[in-house]
LOVEX-557675 format. One record per residue (C-alpha): y, x, z; residue number from 0. Coordinates in steps of 0.1 Angstrom, whole numbers, plus 5000, padded with zeros to 4 digits. Layout:
BEGIN
+------+------+------+-----+
:   c2 :   c1 :   c3 : pos :
+------+------+------+-----+
:    Y :    X :    Z : NUM :
...
+------+------+------+-----+
This chain:
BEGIN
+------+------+------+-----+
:   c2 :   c1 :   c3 : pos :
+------+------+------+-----+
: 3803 : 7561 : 3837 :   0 :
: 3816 : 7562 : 3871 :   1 :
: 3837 : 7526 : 3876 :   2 :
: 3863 : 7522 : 3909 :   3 :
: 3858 : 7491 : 3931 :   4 :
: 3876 : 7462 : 3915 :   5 :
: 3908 : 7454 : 3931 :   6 :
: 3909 : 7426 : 3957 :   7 :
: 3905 : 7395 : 3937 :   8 :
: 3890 : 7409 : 3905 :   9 :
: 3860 : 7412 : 3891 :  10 :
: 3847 : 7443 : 3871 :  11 :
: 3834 : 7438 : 3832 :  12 :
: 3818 : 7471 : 3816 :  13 :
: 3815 : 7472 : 3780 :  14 :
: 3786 : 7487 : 3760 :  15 :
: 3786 : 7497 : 3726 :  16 :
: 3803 : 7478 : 3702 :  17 :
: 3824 : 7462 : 3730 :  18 :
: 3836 : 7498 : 3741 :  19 :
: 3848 : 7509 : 3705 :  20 :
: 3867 : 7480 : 3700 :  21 :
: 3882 : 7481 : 3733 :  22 :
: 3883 : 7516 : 3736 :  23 :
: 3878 : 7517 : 3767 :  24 :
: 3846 : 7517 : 3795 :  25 :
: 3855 : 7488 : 3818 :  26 :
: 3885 : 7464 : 3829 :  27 :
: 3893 : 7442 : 3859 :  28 :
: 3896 : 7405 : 3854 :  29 :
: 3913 : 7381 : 3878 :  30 :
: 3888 : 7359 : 3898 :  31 :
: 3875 : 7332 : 3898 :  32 :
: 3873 : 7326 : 3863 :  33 :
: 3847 : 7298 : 3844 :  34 :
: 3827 : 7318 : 3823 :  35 :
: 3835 : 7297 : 3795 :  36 :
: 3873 : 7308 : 3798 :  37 :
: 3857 : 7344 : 3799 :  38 :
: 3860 : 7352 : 3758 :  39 :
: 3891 : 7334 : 3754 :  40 :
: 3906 : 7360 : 3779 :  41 :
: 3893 : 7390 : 3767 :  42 :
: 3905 : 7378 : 3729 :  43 :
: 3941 : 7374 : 3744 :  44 :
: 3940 : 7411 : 3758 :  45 :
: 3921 : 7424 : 3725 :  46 :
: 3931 : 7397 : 3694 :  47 :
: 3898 : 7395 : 3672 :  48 :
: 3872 : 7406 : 3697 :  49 :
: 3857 : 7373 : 3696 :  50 :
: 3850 : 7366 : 3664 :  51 :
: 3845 : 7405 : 3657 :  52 :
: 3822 : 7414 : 3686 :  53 :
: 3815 : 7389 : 3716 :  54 :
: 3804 : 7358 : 3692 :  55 :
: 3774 : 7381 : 3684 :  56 :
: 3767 : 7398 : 3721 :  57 :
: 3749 : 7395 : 3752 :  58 :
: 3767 : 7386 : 3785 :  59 :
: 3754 : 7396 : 3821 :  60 :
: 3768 : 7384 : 3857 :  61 :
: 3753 : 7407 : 3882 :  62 :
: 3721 : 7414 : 3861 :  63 :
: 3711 : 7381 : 3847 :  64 :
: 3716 : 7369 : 3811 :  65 :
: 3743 : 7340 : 3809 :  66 :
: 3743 : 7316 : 3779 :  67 :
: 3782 : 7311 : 3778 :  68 :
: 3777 : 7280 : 3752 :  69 :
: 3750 : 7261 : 3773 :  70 :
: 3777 : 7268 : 3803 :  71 :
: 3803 : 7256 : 3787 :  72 :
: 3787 : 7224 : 3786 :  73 :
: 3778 : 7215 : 3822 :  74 :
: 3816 : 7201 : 3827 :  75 :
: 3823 : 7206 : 3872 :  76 :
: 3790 : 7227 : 3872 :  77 :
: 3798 : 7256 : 3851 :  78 :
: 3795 : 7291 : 3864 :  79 :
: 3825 : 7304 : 3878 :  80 :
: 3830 : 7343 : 3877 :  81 :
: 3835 : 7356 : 3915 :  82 :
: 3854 : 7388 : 3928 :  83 :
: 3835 : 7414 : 3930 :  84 :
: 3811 : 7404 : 3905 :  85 :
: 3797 : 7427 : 3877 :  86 :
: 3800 : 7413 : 3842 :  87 :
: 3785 : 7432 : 3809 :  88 :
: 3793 : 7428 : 3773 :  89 :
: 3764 : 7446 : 3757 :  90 :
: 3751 : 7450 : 3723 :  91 :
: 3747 : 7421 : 3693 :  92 :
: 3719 : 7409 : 3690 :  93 :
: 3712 : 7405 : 3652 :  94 :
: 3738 : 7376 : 3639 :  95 :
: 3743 : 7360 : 3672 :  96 :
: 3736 : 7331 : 3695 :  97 :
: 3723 : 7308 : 3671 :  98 :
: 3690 : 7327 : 3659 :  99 :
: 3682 : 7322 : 3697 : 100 :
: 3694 : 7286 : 3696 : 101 :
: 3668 : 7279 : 3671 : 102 :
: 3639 : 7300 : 3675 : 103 :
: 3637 : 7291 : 3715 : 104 :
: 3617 : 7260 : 3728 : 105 :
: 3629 : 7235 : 3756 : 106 :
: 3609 : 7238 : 3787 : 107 :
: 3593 : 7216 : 3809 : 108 :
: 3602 : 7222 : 3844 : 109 :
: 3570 : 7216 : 3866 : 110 :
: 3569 : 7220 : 3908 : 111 :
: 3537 : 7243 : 3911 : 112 :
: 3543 : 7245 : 3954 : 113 :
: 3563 : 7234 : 3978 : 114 :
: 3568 : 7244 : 4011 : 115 :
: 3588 : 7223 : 4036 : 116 :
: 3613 : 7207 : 4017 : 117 :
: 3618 : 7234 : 3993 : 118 :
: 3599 : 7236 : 3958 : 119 :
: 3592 : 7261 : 3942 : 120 :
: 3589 : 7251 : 3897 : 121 :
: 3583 : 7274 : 3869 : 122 :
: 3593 : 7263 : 3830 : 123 :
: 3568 : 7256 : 3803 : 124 :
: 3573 : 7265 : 3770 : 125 :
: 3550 : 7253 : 3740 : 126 :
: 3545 : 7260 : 3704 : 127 :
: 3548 : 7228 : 3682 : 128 :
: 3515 : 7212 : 3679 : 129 :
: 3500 : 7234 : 3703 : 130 :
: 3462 : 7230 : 3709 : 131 :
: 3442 : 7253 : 3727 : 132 :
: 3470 : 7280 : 3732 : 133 :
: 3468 : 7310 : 3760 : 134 :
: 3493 : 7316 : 3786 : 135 :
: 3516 : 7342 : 3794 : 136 :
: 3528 : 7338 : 3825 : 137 :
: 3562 : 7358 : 3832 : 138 :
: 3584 : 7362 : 3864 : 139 :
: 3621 : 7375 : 3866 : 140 :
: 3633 : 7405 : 3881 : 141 :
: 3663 : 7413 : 3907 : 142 :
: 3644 : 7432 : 3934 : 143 :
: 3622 : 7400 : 3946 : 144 :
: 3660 : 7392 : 3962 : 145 :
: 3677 : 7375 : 3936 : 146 :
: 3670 : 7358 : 3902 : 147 :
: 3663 : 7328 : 3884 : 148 :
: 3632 : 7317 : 3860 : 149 :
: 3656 : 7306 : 3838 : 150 :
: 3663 : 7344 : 3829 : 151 :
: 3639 : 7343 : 3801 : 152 :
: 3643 : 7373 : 3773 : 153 :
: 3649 : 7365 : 3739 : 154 :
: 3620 : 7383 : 3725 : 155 :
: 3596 : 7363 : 3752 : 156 :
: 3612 : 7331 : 3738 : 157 :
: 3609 : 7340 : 3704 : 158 :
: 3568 : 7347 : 3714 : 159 :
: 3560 : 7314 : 3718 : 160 :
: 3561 : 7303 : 3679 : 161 :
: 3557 : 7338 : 3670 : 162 :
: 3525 : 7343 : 3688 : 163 :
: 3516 : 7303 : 3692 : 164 :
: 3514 : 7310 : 3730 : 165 :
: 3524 : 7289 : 3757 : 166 :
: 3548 : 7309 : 3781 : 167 :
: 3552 : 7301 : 3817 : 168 :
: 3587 : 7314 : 3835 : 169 :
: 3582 : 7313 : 3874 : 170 :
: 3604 : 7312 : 3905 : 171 :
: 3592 : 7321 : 3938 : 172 :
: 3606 : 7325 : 3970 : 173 :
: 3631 : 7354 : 3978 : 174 :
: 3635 : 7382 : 4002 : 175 :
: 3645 : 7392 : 4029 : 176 :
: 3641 : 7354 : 4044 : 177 :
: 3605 : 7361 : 4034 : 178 :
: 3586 : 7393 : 4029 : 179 :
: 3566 : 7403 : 3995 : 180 :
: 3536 : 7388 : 4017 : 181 :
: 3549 : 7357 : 4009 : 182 :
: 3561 : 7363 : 3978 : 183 :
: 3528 : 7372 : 3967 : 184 :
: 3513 : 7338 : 3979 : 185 :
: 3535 : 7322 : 3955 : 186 :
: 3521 : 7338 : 3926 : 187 :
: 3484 : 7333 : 3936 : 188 :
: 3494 : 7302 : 3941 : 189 :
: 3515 : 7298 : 3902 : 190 :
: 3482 : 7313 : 3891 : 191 :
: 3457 : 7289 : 3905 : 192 :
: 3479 : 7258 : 3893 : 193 :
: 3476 : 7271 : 3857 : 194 :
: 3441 : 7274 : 3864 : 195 :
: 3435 : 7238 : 3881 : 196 :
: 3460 : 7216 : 3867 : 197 :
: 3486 : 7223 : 3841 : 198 :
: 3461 : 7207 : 3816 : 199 :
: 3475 : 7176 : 3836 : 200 :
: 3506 : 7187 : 3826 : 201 :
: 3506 : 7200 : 3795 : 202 :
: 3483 : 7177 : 3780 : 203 :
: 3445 : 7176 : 3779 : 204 :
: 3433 : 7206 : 3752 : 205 :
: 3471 : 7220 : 3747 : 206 :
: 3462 : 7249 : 3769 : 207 :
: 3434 : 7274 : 3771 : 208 :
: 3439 : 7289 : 3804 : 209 :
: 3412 : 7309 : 3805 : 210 :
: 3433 : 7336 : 3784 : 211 :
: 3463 : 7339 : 3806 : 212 :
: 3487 : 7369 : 3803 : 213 :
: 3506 : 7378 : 3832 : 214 :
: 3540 : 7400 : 3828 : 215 :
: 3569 : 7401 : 3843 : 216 :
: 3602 : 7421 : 3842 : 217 :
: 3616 : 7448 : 3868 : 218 :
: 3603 : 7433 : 3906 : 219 :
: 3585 : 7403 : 3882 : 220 :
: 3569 : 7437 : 3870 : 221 :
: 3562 : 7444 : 3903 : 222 :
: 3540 : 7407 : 3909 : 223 :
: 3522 : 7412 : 3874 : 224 :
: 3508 : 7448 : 3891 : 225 :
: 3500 : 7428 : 3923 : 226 :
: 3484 : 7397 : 3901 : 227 :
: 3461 : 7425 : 3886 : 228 :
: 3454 : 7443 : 3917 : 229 :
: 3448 : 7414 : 3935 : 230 :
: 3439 : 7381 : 3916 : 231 :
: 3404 : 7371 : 3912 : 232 :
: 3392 : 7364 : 3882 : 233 :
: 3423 : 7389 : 3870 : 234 :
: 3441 : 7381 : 3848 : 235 :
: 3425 : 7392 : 3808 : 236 :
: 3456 : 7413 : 3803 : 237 :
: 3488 : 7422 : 3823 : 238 :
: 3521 : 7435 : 3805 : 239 :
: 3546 : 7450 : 3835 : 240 :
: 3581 : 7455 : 3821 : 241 :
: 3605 : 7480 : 3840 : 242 :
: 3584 : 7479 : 3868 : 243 :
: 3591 : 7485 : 3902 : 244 :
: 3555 : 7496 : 3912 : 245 :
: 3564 : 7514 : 3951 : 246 :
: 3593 : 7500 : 3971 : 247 :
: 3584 : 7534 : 3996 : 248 :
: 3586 : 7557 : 3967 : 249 :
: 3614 : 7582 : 3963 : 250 :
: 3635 : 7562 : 3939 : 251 :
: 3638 : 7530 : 3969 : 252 :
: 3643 : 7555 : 3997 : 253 :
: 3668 : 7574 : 3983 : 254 :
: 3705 : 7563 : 3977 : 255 :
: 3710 : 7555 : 3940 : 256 :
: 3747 : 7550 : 3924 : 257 :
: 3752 : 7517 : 3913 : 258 :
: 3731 : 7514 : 3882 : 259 :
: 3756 : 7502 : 3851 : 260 :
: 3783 : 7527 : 3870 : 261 :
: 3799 : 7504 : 3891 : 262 :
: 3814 : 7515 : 3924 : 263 :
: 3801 : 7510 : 3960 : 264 :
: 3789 : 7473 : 3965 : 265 :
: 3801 : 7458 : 4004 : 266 :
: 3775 : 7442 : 4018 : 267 :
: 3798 : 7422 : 4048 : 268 :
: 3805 : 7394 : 4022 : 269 :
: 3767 : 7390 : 4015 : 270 :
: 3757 : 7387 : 4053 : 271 :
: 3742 : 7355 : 4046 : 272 :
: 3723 : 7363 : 4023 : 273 :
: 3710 : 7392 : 4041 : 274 :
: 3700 : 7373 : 4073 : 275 :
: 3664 : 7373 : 4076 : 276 :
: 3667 : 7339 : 4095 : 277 :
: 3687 : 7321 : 4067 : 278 :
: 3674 : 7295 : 4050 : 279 :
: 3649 : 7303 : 4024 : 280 :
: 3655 : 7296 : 3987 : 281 :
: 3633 : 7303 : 3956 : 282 :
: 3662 : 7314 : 3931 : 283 :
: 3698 : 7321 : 3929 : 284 :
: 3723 : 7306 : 3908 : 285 :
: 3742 : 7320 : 3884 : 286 :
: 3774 : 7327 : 3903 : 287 :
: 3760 : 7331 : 3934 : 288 :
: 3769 : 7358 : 3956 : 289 :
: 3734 : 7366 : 3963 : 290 :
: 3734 : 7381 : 3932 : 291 :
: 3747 : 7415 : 3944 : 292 :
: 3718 : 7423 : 3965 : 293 :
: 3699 : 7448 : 3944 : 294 :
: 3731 : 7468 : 3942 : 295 :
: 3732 : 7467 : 3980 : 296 :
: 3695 : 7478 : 3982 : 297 :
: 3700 : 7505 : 3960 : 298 :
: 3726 : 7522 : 3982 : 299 :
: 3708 : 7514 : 4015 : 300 :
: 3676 : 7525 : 4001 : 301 :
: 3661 : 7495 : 4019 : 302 :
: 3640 : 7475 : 3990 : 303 :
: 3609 : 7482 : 4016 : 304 :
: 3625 : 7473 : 4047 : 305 :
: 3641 : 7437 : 4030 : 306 :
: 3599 : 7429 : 4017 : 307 :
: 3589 : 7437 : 4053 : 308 :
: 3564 : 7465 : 4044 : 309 :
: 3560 : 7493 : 4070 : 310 :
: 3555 : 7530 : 4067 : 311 :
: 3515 : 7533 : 4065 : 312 :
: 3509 : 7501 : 4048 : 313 :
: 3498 : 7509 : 4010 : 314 :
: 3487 : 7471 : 4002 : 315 :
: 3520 : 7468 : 3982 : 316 :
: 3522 : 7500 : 3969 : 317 :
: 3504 : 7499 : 3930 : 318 :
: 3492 : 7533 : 3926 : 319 :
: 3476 : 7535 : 3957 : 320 :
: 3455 : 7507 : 3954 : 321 :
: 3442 : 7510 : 3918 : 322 :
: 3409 : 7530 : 3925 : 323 :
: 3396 : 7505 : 3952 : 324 :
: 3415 : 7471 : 3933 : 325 :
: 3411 : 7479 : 3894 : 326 :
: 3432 : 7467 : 3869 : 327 :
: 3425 : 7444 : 3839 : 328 :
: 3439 : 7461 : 3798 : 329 :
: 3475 : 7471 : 3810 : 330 :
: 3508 : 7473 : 3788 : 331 :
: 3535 : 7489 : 3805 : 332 :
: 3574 : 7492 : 3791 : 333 :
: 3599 : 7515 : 3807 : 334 :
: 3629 : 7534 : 3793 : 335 :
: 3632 : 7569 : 3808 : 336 :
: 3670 : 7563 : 3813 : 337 :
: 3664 : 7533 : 3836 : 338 :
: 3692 : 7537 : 3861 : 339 :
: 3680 : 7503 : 3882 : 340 :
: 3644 : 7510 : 3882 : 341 :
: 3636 : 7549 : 3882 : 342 :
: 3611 : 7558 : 3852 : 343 :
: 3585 : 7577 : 3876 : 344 :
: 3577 : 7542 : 3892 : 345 :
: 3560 : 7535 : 3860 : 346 :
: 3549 : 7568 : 3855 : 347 :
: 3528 : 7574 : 3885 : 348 :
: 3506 : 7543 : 3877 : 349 :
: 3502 : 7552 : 3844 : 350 :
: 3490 : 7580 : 3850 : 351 :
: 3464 : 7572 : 3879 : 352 :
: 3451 : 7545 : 3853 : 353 :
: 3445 : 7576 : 3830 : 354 :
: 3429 : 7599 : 3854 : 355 :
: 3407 : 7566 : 3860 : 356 :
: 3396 : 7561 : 3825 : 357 :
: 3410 : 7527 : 3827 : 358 :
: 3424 : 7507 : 3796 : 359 :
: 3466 : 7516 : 3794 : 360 :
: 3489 : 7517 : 3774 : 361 :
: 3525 : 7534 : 3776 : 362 :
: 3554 : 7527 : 3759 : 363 :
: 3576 : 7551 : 3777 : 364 :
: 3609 : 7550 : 3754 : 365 :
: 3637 : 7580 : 3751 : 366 :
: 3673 : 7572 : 3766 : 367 :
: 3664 : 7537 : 3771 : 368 :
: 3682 : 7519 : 3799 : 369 :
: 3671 : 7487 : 3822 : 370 :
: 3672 : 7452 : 3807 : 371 :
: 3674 : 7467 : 3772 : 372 :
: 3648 : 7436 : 3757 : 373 :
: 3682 : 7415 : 3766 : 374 :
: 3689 : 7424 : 3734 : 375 :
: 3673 : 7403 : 3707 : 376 :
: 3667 : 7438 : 3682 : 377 :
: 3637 : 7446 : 3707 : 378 :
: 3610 : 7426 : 3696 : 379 :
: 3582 : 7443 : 3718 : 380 :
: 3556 : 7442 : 3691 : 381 :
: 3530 : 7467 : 3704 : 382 :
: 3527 : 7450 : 3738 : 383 :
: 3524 : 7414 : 3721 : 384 :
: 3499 : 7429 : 3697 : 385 :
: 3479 : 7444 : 3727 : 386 :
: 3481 : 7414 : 3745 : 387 :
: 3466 : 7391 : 3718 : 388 :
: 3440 : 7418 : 3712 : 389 :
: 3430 : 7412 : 3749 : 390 :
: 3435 : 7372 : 3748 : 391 :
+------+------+------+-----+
């Protein structure tokens, strides 16, 4: 699908599936700003019965990252406001709609595992009822290590914790370019050694068995669940990357890509900001920030390596490279082969030197499968729970 810039003052929504054959149509352009709360009752007044027929039971995106329109609706003067130029998705149902996720998904505890300067830097903690002696899975969001939010939890990973009587830890950590993965990766030794060392004090003395901790992550939070295993001692029992960027020098990040949900040429002017190296440094991005059109500006730049600070020559960030020396703990990796935001062959060239190694992976590489597909509540991820309580 190959989708026009939006006009000045719009914003761009693509429709998937159901949304395009009631529509009949790819894609419109919406007047901005609009609350996302308004968003439904607009589209229902350009297409009567959508609502009710096709939106009550879908997943909406703003620039990548799952938006609960009913929990945004109630945050009154703080609601998330729909920018121009933003990219909004309607993609498929999930089952019979918001309220299975309503009721199947805990309330966290928000917890400050670091803080540097002034700025802290929390995960969420999510427990079973009556939860004693639970392992952890600990989980980190994707959008290129640039942009992103803890709070971008899939519904299958929420569902896990009753399903699986796990506790399940959602991390942020601080973004690029103001820091380089360096950093970034100092965060999540650091996430690590808290679970280690004091979320019993937290959580609640025999709640938690962090001994068995699981660490996953989804796209770039792929990305830090590789560099956990690689480079974490005592690794981590199990590691499940999702989507995974694995090498930001590989072919996929140094070669132009089209926008990846067929969207038109992002302008990176209005982002300068966020771009600036020597701006100040944040550990997430809101919902309807701005920053949240970075990754579609690193795709066209072909820059994801430059923005981390790693150099030509330096393979400490690059997976594959460092498996023979590093080792890996029991891997599960998940990647679609039509992943337009995170190319396939990433995954495929770790895989594979885990093979050639004798090492303990497994691949579920699925056909015509896209990025972010798990946003949809029908993907339960079975295998790679099963694999990871085998290994807990």
């Amino acid at each position: 699908m190959s989708l026009p810039k939006p006009p000045s003052g719009h914003f761009a929504i693509l429709y998937f599936a159901a949304a395009t054959s009631y529509t009949r149509k790819p894609h419109d352009f919406l007047p901005a700003p609009l609350p996302v709360d308004q968003l439904y009752h607009e589209l229902d007044k350009r297409y009567p019965g959508i609502k009710e027929k096709v939106l009550s039971s879908a997943l909406l995106t703003v620039n990548l990252d799952y938006v609960d329109v009913e929990e945004e609706a109630g945050k009154g003067d703080k609601i998330m406001i729909i920018q121009a130029g933003d990219e909004v998705a309607i993609i498929p149902p999930h089952y019979r709609g918001h309220e299975i996720l309503t009721m199947a998904s805990p309330k966290p505890q928000t917890i400050t595992y670091k803080t540097v300067g002034k700025l802290e830097i929390p995960f969420d903690l999510y427990l079973p009822d009556d939860a004693k002696n639970v392992p952890v899975l600990l989980w980190f969001h994707g959008g290129g290590l640039l942009q992103g939010v803890r709070r971008s939890v899939t519904p299958h990973m929420l569902q896990a914790v009753s399903k699986y009587n796990i506790a399940l830890i959602s991390a942020d950590y601080r973004l690029a370019p103001q820091v380089g993965v360096a950093e970034i990766f100092e965060d999540v030794k650091d996430c690590v050694a808290f679970i280690r060392s004091r979320l019993d004090k937290f959580a609640g003395e025999g709640v938690v068995d962090t001994t068995r901790l699981a660490v996953s992550g989804s796209s770039a939070g792929g990305y830090l669940a590789f560099l956990a295993g690689l480079y974490i001692e005592p690794k981590p029992k199990v590691i499940l990357p999702i989507y995974p960027i694995t090498d930001p020098l590989g072919t996929f990040f140094t070669t132009s890509q089209p926008h990846p949900f067929g969207g038109g040429r992002t302008d990176p002017e209005p982002l300068a900001e966020f771009l600036d190296p020597n701006a100040e440094v944040v550990a997430n991005s809101a919902e309807d920030s701005k920053r949240n059109q970075l990754y579609f500006v690193m795709m066209q730049e072909a820059n994801l390596a430059s923005l981390l600070r790693i150099k030509p020559g330096d393979d400490t960030f690059r997976i594959a490279k460092k498996v023979y020396e590093r080792k890996l703990p029991p891997t599960y990796v998940v990647h679609g082969d039509a992943d337009g935001a995170v190319g396939v062959e990433q995954a495929d060239e770790v895989v594979g030197v885990m093979v050639g190694l004798g090492m303990e992976v497994q691949y579920e590489r699925l056909h015509g499968i896209d990025h972010l597909f798990d946003r949809d509540a029908k993907y339960q991820l079975e295998g790679m729970y099963e694999f990871m309580m085998k290994h807990l």
